[in-house]
C-alpha positions as a Python dict, from the first residue, in 0.01 Angstrom:
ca = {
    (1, 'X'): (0, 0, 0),
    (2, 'X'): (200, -222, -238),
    (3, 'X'): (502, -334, -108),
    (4, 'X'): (804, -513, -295),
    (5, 'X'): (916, -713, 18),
    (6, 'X'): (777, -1120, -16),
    (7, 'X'): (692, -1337, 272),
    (8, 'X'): (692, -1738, 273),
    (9, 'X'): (463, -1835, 606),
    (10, 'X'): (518, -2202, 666),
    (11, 'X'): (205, -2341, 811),
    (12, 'X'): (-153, -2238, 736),
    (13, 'X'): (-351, -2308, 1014),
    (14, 'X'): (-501, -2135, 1308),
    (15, 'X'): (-239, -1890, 1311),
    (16, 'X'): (-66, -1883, 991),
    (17, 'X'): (-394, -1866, 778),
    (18, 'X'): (-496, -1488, 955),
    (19, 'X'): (-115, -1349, 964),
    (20, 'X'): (-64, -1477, 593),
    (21, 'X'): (-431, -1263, 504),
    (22, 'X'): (-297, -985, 703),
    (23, 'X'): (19, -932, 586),
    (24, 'X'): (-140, -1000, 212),
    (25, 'X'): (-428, -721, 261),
    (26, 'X'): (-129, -501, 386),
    (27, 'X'): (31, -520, 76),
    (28, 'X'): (278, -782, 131),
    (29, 'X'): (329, -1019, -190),
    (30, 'X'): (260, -1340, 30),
    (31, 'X'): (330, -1778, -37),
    (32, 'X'): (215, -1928, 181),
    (33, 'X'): (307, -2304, 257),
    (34, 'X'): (126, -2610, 386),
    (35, 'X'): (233, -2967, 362),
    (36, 'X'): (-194, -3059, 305),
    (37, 'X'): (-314, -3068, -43),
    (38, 'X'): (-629, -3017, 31),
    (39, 'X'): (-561, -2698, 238),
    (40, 'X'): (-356, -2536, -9),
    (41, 'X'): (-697, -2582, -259),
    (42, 'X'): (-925, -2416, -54),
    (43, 'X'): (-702, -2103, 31),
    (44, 'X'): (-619, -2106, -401),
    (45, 'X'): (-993, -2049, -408),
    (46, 'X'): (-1018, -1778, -143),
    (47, 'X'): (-1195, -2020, 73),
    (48, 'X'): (-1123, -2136, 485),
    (49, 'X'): (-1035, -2444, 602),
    (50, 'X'): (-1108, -2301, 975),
    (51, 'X'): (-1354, -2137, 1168),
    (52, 'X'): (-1262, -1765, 1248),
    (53, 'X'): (-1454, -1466, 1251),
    (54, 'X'): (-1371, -1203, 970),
    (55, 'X'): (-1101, -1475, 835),
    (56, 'X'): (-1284, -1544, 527),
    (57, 'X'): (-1308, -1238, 387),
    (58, 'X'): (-921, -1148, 449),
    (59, 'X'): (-836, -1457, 276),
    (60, 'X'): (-1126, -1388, -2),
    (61, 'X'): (-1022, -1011, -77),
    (62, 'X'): (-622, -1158, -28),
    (63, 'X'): (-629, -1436, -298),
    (64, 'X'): (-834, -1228, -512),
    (65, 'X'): (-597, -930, -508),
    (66, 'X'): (-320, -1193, -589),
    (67, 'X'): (-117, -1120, -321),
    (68, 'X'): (-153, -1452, -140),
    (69, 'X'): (-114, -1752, -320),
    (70, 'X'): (-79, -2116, -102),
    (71, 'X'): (180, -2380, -210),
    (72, 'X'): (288, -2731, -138),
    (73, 'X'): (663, -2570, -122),
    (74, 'X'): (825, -2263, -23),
    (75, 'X'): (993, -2021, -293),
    (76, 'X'): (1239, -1714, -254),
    (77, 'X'): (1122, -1485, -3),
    (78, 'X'): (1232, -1143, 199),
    (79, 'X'): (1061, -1229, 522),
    (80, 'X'): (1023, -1621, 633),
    (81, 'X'): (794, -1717, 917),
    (82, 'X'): (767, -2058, 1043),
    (83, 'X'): (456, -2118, 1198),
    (84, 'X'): (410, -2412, 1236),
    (85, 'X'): (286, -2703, 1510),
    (86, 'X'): (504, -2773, 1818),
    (87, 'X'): (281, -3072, 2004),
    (88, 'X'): (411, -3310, 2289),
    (89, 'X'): (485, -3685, 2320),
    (90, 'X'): (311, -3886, 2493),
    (91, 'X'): (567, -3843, 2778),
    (92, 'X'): (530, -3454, 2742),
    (93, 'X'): (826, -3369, 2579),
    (94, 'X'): (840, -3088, 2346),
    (95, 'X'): (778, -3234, 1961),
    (96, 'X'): (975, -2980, 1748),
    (97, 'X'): (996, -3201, 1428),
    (98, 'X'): (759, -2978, 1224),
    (99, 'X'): (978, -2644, 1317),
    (100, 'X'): (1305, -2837, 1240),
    (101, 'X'): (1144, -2976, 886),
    (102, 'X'): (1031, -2606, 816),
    (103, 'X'): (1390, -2450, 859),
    (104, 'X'): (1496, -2787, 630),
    (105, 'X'): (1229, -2648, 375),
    (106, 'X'): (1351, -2335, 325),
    (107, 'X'): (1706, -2416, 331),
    (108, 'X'): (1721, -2412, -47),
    (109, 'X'): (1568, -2078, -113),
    (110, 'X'): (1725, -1846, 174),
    (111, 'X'): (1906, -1602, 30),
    (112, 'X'): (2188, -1332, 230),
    (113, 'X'): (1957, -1032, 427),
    (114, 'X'): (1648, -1252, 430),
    (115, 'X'): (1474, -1237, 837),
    (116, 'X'): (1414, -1591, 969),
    (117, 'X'): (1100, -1591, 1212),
    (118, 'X'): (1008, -1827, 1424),
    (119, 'X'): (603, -1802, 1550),
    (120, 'X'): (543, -2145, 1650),
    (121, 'X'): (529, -2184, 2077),
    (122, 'X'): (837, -2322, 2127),
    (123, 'X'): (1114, -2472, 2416),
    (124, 'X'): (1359, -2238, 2459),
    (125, 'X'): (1653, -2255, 2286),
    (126, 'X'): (1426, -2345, 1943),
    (127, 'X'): (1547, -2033, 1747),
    (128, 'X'): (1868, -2141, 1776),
    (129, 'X'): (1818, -2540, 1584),
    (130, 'X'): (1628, -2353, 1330),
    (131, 'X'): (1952, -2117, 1269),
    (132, 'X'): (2144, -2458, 1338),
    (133, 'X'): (1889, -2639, 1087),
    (134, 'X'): (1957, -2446, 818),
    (135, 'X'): (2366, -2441, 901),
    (136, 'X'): (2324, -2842, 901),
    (137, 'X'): (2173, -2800, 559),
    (138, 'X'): (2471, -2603, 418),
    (139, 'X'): (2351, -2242, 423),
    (140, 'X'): (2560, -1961, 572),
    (141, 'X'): (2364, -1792, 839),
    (142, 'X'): (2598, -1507, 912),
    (143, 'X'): (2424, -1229, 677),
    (144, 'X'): (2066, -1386, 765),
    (145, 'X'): (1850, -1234, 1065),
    (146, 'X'): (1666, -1433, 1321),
    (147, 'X'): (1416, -1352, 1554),
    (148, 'X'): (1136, -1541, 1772),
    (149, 'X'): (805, -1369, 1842),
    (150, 'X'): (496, -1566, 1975),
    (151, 'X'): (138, -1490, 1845),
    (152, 'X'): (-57, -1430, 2169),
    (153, 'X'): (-408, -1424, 2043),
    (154, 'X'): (-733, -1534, 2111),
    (155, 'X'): (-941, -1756, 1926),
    (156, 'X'): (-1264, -1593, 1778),
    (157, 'X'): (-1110, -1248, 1787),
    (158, 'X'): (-733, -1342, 1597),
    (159, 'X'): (-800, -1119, 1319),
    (160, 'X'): (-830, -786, 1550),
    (161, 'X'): (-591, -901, 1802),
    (162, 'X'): (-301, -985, 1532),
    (163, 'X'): (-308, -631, 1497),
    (164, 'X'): (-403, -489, 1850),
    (165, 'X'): (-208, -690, 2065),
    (166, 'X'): (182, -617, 2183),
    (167, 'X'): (379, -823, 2022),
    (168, 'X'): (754, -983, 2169),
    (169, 'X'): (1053, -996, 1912),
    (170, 'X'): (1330, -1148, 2025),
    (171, 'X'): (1678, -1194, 1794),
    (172, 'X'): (1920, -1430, 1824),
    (173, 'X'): (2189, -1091, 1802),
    (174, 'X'): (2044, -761, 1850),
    (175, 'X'): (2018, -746, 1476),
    (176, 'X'): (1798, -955, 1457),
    (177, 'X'): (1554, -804, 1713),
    (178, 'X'): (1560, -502, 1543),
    (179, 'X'): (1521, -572, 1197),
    (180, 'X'): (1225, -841, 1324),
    (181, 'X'): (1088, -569, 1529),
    (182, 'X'): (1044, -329, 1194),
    (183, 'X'): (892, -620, 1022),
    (184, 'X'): (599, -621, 1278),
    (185, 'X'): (572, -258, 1322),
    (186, 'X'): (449, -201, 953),
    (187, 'X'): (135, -406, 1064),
    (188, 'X'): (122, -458, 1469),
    (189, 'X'): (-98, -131, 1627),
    (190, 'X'): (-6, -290, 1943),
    (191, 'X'): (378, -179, 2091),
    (192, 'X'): (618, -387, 1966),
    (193, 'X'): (860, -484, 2297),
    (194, 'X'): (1185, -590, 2205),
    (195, 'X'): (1427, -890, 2406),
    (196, 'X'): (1661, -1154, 2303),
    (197, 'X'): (1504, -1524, 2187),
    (198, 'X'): (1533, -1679, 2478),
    (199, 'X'): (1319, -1451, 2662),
    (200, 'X'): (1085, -1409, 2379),
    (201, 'X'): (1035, -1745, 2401),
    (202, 'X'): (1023, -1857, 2790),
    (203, 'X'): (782, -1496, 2777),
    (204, 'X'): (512, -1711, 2557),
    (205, 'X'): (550, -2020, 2796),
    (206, 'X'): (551, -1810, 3099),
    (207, 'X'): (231, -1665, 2987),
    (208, 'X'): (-12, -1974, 2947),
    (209, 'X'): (169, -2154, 3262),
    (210, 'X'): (65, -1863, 3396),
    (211, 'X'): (-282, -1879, 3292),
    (212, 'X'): (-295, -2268, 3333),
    (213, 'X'): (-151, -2231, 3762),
    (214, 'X'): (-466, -2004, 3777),
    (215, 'X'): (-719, -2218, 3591),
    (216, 'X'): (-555, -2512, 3828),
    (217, 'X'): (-639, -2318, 4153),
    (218, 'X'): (-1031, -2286, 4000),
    (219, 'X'): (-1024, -2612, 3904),
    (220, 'X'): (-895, -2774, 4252),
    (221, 'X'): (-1177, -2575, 4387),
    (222, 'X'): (-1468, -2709, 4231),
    (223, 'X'): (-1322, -3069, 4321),
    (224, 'X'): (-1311, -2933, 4660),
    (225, 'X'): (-1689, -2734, 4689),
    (226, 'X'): (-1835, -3087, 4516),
    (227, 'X'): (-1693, -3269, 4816),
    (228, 'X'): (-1839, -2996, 5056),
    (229, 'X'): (-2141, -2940, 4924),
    (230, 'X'): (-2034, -2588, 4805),
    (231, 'X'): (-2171, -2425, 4501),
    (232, 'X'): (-1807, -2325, 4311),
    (233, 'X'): (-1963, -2073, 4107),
    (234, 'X'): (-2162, -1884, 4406),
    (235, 'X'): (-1820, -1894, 4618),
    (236, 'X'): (-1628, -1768, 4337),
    (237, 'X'): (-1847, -1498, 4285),
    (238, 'X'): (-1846, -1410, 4612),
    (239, 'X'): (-1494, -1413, 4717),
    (240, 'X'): (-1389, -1233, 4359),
    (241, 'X'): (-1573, -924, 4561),
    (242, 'X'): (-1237, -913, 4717),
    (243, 'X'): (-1044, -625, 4522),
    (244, 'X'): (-752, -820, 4492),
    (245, 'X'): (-868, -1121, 4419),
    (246, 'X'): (-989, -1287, 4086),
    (247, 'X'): (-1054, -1644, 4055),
    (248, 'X'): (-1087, -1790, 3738),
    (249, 'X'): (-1365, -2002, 3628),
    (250, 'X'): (-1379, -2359, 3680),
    (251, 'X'): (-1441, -2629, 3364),
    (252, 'X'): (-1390, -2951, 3242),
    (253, 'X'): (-1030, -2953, 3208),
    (254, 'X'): (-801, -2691, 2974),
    (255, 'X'): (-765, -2759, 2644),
    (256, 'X'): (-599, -2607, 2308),
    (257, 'X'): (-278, -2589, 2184),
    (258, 'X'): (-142, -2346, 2384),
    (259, 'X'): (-261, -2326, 2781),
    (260, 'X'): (-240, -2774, 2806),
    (261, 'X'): (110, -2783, 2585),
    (262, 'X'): (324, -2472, 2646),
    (263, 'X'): (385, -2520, 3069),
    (264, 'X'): (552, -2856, 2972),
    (265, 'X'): (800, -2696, 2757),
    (266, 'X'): (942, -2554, 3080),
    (267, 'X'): (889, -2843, 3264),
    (268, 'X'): (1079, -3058, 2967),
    (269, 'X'): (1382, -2790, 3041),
    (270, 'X'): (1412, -2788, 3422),
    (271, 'X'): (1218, -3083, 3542),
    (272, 'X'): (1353, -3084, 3886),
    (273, 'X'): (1272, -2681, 3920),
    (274, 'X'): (964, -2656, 3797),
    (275, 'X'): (755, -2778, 4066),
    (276, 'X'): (438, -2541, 4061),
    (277, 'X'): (408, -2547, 3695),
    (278, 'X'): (414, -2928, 3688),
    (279, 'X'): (135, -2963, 3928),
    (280, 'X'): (-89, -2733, 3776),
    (281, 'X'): (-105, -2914, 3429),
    (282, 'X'): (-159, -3252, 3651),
    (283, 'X'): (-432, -3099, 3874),
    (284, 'X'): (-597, -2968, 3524),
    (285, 'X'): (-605, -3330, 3378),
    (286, 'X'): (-704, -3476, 3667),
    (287, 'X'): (-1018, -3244, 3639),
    (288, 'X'): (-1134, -3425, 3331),
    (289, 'X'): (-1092, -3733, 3451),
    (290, 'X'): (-1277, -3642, 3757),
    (291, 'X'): (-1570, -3512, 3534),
    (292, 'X'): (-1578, -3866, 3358),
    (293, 'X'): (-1602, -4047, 3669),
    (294, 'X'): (-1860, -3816, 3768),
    (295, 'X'): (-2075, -3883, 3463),
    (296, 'X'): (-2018, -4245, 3472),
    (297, 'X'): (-2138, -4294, 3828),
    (298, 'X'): (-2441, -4092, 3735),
    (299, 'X'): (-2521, -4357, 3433),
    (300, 'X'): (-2490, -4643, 3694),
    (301, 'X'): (-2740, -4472, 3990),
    (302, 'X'): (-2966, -4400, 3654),
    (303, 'X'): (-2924, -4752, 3528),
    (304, 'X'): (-3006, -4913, 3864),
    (305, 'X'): (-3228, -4655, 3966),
    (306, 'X'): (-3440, -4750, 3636),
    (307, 'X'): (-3298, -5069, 3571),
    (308, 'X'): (-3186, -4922, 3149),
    (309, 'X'): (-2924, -4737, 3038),
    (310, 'X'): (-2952, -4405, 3022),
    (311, 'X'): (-2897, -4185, 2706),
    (312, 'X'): (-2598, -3851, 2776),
    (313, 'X'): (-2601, -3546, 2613),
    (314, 'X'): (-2295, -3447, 2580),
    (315, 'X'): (-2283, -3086, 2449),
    (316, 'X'): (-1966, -2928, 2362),
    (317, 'X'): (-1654, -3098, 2196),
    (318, 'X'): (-1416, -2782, 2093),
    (319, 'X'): (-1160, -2680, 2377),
    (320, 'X'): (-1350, -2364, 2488),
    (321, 'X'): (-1677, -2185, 2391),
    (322, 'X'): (-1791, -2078, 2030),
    (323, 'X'): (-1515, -2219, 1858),
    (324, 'X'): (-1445, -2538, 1623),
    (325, 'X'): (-1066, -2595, 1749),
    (326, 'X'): (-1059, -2969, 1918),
    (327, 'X'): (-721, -2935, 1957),
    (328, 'X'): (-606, -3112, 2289),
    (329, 'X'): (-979, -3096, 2401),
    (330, 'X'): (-1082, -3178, 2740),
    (331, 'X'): (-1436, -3239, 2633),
    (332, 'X'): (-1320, -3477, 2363),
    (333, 'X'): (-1150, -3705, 2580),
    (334, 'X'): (-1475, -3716, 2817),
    (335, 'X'): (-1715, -3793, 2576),
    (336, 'X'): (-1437, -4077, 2438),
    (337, 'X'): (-1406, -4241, 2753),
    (338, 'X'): (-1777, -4279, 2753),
    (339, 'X'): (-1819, -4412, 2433),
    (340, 'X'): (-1523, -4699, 2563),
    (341, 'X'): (-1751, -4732, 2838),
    (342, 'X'): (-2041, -4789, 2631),
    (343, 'X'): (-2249, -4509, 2704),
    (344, 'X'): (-2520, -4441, 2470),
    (345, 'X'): (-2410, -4096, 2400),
    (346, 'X'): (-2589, -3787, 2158),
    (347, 'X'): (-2300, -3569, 2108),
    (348, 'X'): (-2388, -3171, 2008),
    (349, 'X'): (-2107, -2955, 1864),
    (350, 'X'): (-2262, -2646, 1653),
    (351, 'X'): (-1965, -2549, 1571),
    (352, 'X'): (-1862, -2864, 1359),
    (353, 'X'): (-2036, -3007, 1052),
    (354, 'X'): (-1918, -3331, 1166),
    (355, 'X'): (-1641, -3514, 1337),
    (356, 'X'): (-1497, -3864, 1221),
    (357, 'X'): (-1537, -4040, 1551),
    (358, 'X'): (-1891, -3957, 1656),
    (359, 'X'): (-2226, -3887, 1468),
    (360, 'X'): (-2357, -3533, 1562),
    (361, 'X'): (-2699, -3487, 1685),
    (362, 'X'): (-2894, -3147, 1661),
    (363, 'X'): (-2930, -2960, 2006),
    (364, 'X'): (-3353, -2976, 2050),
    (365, 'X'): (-3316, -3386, 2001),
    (366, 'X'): (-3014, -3458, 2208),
    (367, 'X'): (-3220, -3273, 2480),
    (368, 'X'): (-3549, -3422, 2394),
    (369, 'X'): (-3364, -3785, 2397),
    (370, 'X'): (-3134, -3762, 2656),
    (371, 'X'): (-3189, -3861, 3000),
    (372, 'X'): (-2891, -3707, 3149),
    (373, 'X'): (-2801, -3378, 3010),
    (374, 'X'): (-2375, -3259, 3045),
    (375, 'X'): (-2282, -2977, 2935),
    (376, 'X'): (-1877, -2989, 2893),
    (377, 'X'): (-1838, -2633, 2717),
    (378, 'X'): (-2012, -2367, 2756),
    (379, 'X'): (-2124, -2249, 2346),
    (380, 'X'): (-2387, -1950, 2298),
    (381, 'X'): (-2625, -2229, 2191),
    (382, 'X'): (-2680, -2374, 2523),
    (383, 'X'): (-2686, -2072, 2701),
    (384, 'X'): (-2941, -1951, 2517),
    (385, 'X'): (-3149, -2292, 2532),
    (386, 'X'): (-3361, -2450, 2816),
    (387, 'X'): (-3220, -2752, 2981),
    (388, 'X'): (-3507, -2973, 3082),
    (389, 'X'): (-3585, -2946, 3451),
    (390, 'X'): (-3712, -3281, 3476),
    (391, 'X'): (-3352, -3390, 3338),
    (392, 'X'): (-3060, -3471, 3542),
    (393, 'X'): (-2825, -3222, 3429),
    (394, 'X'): (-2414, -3231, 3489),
    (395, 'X'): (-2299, -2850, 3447),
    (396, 'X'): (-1956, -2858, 3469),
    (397, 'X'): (-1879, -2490, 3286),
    (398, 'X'): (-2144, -2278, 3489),
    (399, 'X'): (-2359, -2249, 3193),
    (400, 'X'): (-2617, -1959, 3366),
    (401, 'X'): (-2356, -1842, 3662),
}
């Protein structure tokens, strides 16, 4: 299993963490590199810094074996692969700061025949600054190999799907793709399809835009079916009996880094072109803020109804079920714009010791407490539990459908 090839991963979170393990437990002599202190400490100690099923024990067994080790800065490597966070501006253009600082990182310790990677979702034409990065920074890139090849995995299952999945590799020469194609093969059970960058990398965008148009379409629906008096989830149900047709399920917005980012990376490159794509991330945020006025005007009937404020539960903050990513969180930014409203709110999150903004409450009091009950994501927890009848309750995930 040992081999003498070392990889530098730049960026040890939700996807960097589980390829660094993998790629360590496979024998791989592995640094990897996060700009967090604290993050780097807990890896050295063959602990997580993230929730992930079987994640712990790849990084326990990988630190343990010493073939992982985590670092404040990158060293000489075989194999580097930048994986690092690409978020938006508040205008929702692309933010590629942290992949250009990466490719400045490692400037100093490329050496001639190393592979460049680039994992990080990304605008197209991204592999190309990082190759331009490192030119800017003096290095010569002509003996150097560079490819781009999204992760496309799911979380709660990232440690079986970084293996099962296909995987994309796309070079910036054909090169490139092939010598970033064997890099993945020694680990990837998946097939291992091989393009050029640029379609590597609209392929990744394409595929959550994708995913986002459809969630859009469910979405617009349930605005629809509440004006209509329509149950969403018994139409949906119904008219997926169709065999062509599948309808995804309706929620409280989309969240994550990947589905509520990626589609304006294509927007951001052909604004005037990309129409449908556009109007499917604004019909998916004006979901959320259609579930917070929807909540809000059920505090006011309560509150004049009873003449008090009412006490929300508010259960779920992550960005989908039975995870502890917040990232871009539709459920977050509800249960914020309450608490600016001055709702009295018992937020439940199982999957979070505890957040800085708001002070947890256990799921049996916030139900006991609460005189309206929302459920904003749809964890195993409240599946499994039994919402008061005598409670107003605001499913907005289809919690039993």
């Amino acid at each position: 299993m040992e081999k003498k090839e070392k990889v530098c991963i730049l960026g040890l979170g939700y996807i960097g963490l589980p390829t660094a393990a993998l790629l360590a437990n496979r024998g791989y002599h592995v640094l990897g590199v996060d700009v967090l202190p604290e993050v780097v400490d807990t890896i050295n100690r063959g602990e997580i810094h993230i929730v992930e099923p079987d994640l712990d024990a790849f990084v326990h067994a990988a630190v343990h074996s010493g073939q992982l080790k985590a670092s404040l800065s990158p060293q000489e490597a075989d194999i580097f692969v930048i994986a690092v966070p690409t978020p938006i501006h508040e205008d929702h253009s692309p933010d590629i700061g942290y992949v250009l600082s990466a490719s400045r990182m490692i400037a100093p310790f490329v050496r001639p025949g190393n592979l460049i990677i680039l994992e990080s979702t990304s605008p197209v034409g991204t592999t190309e600054k990082v190759k331009a990065e490192l030119e800017k920074a003096g290095v010569n890139t002509e003996s150097l190999f560079f490819a781009y090849c999204p992760e496309r995995v799911l979380p709660g299952q990232v440690m079986k799907e970084l293996i099962e999945n296909d995987r994309i590799v796309g070079g910036l020469n054909p090169a490139g793709t092939q010598k970033g194609a064997a890099f993945y093969k020694t680990f990837v059970k998946g097939a291992v399809l091989e393009t050029n960058a640029r379609t590597a990398e609209m392929c990744k965008l394409t595929e959550n835009a994708s995913r986002d148009a459809g969630i859009a379409f469910a979405n617009e629906l349930s605005i629809i079916c509440d004006d209509l008096g329509i149950d969403v989830w018994e139409l949906i149900s119904l008219a997926n009996k169709h065999p062509r047709v599948n309808i995804l399920r309706p929620g409280t917005g989309v969240g994550g880094h990947c589905i509520a980012v990626d589609p304006w990376f294509i927007v951001s490159r052909t604004p005037e072109k990309a129409k449908l794509i556009r109007q499917a991330r604004e019909v998916n945020n004006y979901k959320t803020h259609w579930v917070i006025e929807k909540i809000i005007n059920a505090c006011l009937k309560f509150r004049i109804d009873r003449n008090r404020k009412p006490k929300v539960a508010c259960l779920g903050l992550a960005f989908k079920p039975d995870i502890d990513d917040l990232r871009e969180s539709p459920a977050l930014e509800v249960v914020r714009k309450l608490k600016e409203e001055k709702t009295e709110c018992l937020v439940v999150e199982p999957n979070v010791d505890n957040h800085p903004e708001f002070e947890l409450t256990d799921l049996e009091d916030a139900l006991t407490k609460a005189d309206i009950i929302v459920v904003l994501v749809g964890h195993s927890p409240f599946k499994k539990a039994n919402l008061p009848e005598d409670k107003q309750v605001l499913d907005f995930v289809g919690l039993h459908h």
